[in-house]
Every structure is written in C-alpha cells, then in structure tokens.
C-alpha positions in Angstrom: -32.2 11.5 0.2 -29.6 9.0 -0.9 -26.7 9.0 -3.0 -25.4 6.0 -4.6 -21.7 6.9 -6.1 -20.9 5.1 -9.0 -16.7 3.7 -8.7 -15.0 2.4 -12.0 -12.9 0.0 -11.3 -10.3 -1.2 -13.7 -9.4 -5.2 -13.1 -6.2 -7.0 -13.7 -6.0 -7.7 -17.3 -3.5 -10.8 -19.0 -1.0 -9.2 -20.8 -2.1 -8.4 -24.6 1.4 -10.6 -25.7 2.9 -13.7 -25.3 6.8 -13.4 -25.8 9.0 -16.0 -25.6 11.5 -16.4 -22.4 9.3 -14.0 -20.5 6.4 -14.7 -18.0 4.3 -11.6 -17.8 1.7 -11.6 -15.0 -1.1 -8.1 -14.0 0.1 -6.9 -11.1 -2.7 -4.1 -11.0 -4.6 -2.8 -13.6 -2.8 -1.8 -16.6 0.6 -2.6 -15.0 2.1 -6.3 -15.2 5.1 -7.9 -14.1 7.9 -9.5 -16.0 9.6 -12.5 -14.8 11.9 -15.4 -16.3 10.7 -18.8 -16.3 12.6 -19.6 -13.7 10.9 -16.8 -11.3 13.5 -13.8 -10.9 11.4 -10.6 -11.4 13.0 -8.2 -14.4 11.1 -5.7 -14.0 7.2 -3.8 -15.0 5.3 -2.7 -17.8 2.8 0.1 -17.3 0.1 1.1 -19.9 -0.4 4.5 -20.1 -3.2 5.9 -21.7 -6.0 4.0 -23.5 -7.5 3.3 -27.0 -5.2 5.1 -29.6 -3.3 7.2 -27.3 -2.1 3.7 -25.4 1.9 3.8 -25.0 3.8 1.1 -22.8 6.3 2.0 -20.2 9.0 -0.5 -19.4 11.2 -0.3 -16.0 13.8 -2.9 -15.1 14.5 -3.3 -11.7 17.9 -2.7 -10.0 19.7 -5.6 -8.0 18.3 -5.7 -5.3 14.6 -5.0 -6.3 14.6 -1.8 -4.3 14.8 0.8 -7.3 13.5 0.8 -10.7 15.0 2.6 -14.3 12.9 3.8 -16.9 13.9 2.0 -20.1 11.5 3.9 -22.3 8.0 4.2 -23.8 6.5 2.3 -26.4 3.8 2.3 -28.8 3.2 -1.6 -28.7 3.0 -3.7 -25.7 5.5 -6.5 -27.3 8.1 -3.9 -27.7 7.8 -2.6 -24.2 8.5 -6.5 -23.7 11.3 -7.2 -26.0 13.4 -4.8 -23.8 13.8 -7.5 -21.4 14.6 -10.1 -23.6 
C-alpha cells in the first residue's frame, strides 16, 4: 500500500504595496524585505494570519544587522510599511 502525502507550500508573494522610497522584496512566504533604493536593508515585514484575520508585523533591524525590534502590528500592509519611511 502507498501513501502519497499531500505538502502545502506557500510561495514568495510581491508585496501587496508599492510605497514610495522603499524597495520591498519576499524573502519567504508571507515575509518580505525592506530596503532603500540605494540597497541598505531596514528591516522585515511579516504577515500574520490570513484572509480577515491578516495583521502585518514590522521589525527594523539594529546596526549592524544582527538583531531585530518589533515596531508593531498592523492591520494593513502599507502601514506596516510607512514605519520605515
């Protein structure tokens, strides 16, 4: 007898935004990274949740790009992203 097992895989999505002086790129699935034009990394945005329950987490990264601070939890993507602005 065989089993097949069925694995969901979630891909890299484009961010649902486009906000101005930022570059946000998927970095895994439901997470993306935010850059400035010029390339320095500011930090992530995580979706957490899905459908209506969706919220958007946005951490800036510490000099040094070692650590990370939570800057809060949003109900739109673009908000998470106008932390960084």
């Amino acid at each position: 007898m065989s089993a097949t097992a069925t694995i969901a895989t979630r891909t890299r999505e484009p961010f649902p935004d486009v906000v101005p002086g930022l570059q946000i790129s998927p970095a895994a699935p439901g997470l993306w990274r935010v850059t400035r034009p010029q390339g320095a990394v500011l930090g992530h945005i995580e979706q957490r949740g899905v459908g209506a329950e969706a919220r958007f987490g946005a951490k800036r990264l510490v000099a040094g790009g070692i650590r990370s601070i939570e800057l809060g939890e949003f109900w739109s993507s673009r908000d998470a992203a106008e932390v960084f602005r």
